[in-house]
C-alpha positions in Angstrom: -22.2 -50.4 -14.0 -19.3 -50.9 -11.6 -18.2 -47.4 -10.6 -19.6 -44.1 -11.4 -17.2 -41.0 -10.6 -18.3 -38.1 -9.0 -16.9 -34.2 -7.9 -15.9 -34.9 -4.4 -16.1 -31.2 -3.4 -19.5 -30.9 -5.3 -23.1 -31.1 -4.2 -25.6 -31.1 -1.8 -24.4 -30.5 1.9 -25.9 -33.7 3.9 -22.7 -33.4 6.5 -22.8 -29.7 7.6 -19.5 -29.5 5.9 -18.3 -31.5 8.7 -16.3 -35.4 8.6 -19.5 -36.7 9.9 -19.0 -40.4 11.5 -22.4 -41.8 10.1 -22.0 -40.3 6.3 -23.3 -43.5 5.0 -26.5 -43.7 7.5 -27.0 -39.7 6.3 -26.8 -41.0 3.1 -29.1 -43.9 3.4 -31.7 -41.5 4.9 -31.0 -38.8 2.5 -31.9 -41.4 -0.4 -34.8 -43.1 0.9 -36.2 -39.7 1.9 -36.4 -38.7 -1.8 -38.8 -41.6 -2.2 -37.1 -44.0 -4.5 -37.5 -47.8 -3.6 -34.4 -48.1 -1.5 -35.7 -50.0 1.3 -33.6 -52.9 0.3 -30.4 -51.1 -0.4 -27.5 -50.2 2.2 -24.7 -47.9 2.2 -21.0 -48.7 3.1 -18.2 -46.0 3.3 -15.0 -46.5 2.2 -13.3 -43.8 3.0 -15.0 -41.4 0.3 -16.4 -43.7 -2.0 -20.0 -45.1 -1.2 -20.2 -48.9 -1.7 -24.0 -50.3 -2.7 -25.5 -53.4 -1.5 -28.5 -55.3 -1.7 -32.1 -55.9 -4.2 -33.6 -53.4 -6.4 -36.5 -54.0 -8.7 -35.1 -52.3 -12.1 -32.5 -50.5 -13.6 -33.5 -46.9 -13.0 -34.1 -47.3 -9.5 -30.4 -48.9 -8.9 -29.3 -45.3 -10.9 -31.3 -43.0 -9.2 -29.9 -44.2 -6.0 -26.2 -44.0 -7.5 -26.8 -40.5 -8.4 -28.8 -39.2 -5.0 -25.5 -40.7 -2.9 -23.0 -39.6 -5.4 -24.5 -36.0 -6.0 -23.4 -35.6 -2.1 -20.6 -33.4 -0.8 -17.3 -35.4 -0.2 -18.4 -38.6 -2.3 -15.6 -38.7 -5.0 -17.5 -42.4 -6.2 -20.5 -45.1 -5.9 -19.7 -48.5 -6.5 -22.1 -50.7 -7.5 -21.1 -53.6 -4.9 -23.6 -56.9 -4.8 -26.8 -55.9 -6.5 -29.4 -57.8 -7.7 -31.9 -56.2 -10.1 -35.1 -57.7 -10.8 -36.1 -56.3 -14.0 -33.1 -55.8 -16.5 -33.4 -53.2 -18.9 -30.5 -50.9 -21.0 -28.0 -48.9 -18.7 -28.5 -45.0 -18.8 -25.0 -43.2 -19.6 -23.4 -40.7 -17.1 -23.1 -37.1 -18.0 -21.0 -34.4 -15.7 -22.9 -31.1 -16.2 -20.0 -28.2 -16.9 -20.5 -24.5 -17.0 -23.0 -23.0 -18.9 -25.0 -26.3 -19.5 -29.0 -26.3 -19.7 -30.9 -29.7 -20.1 -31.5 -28.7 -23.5 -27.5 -28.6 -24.9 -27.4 -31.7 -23.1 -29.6 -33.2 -24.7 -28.5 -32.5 -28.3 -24.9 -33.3 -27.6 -26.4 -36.8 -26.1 -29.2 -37.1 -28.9 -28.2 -35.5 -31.2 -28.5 -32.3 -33.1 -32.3 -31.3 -33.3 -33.3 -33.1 -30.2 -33.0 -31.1 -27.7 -36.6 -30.9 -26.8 -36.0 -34.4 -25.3 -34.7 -32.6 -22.2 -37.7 -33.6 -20.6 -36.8 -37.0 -21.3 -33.7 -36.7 -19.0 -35.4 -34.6 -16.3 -37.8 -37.1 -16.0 -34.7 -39.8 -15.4 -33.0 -37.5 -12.8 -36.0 -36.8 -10.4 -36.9 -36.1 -7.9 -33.1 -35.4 -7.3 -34.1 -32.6 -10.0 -37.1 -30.4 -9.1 -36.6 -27.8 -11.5 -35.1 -28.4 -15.2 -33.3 -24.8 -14.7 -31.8 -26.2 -11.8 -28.4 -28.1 -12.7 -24.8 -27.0 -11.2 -21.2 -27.6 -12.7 -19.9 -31.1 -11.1 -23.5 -32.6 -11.1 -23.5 -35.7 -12.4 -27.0 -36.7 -14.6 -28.3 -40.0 -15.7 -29.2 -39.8 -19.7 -31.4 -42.8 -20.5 -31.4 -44.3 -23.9 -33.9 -43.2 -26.0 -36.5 -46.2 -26.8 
């Protein structure tokens, strides 16, 4: 997985829209407080790029957590530092939502033509940083899982 890219200027304001000096313990909170098994995970900081560490148990849980830092205001990147998952299953691609996006389109162009009811399928992947499948913004990155 390695790096994932993110719109450093997008996303959810953890800092106040200050320089905060503990971004990566605001963002270590900010993840475990959305309830994903992160308890074995740190953050690093370098400079705006968030560095992750530590055990997971699968795949999607390493994502989630890749998403809920990057998807934060003045993280331009997560890189996946030392890892270890326990349960190894297919990688999820990235997808940057742009204007005029619904979970739907994305899910054709991602699919393919016809499936676009399998937006749930990728909602599903992006909670709970998604509550509300209306609810995406230009810059937002979104996992898209592979389709079984």
């Amino acid at each position: 997985m390695g790096l994932i890219s993110f719109v450093k200027g997008v996303g959810q304001r953890l800092f106040g829209g200050a320089k905060n000096e503990n971004q990566a313990v605001d963002l270590k909170q900010n993840m475990d407080a959305l309830g994903l098994d992160t308890k074995d995970i740190t953050v690093e900081m370098d400079g705006d790029k968030a560095v992750l560490k530590g055990n997971v148990k699968d795949q999607a849980t390493l994502e989630k957590a890749a998403l809920a830092v990057g998807n934060q205001e003045g993280v331009s990147a997560v890189e996946i530092g030392d890892v270890a998952v326990a349960s190894a299953e297919p990688a999820s691609v990235f997808y940057e939502v742009v204007k005029g996006d619904t979970l739907w389109k994305i899910a054709e162009a991602q699919y393919g033509k016809g499936n676009g009811a399998k937006y749930t399928l990728i909602f599903e992947a992006n909670k709970p940083m998604l509550s509300d499948p209306d609810k995406i913004y230009p810059g937002q990155t979104l996992r898209i899982p592979p389709l079984k």
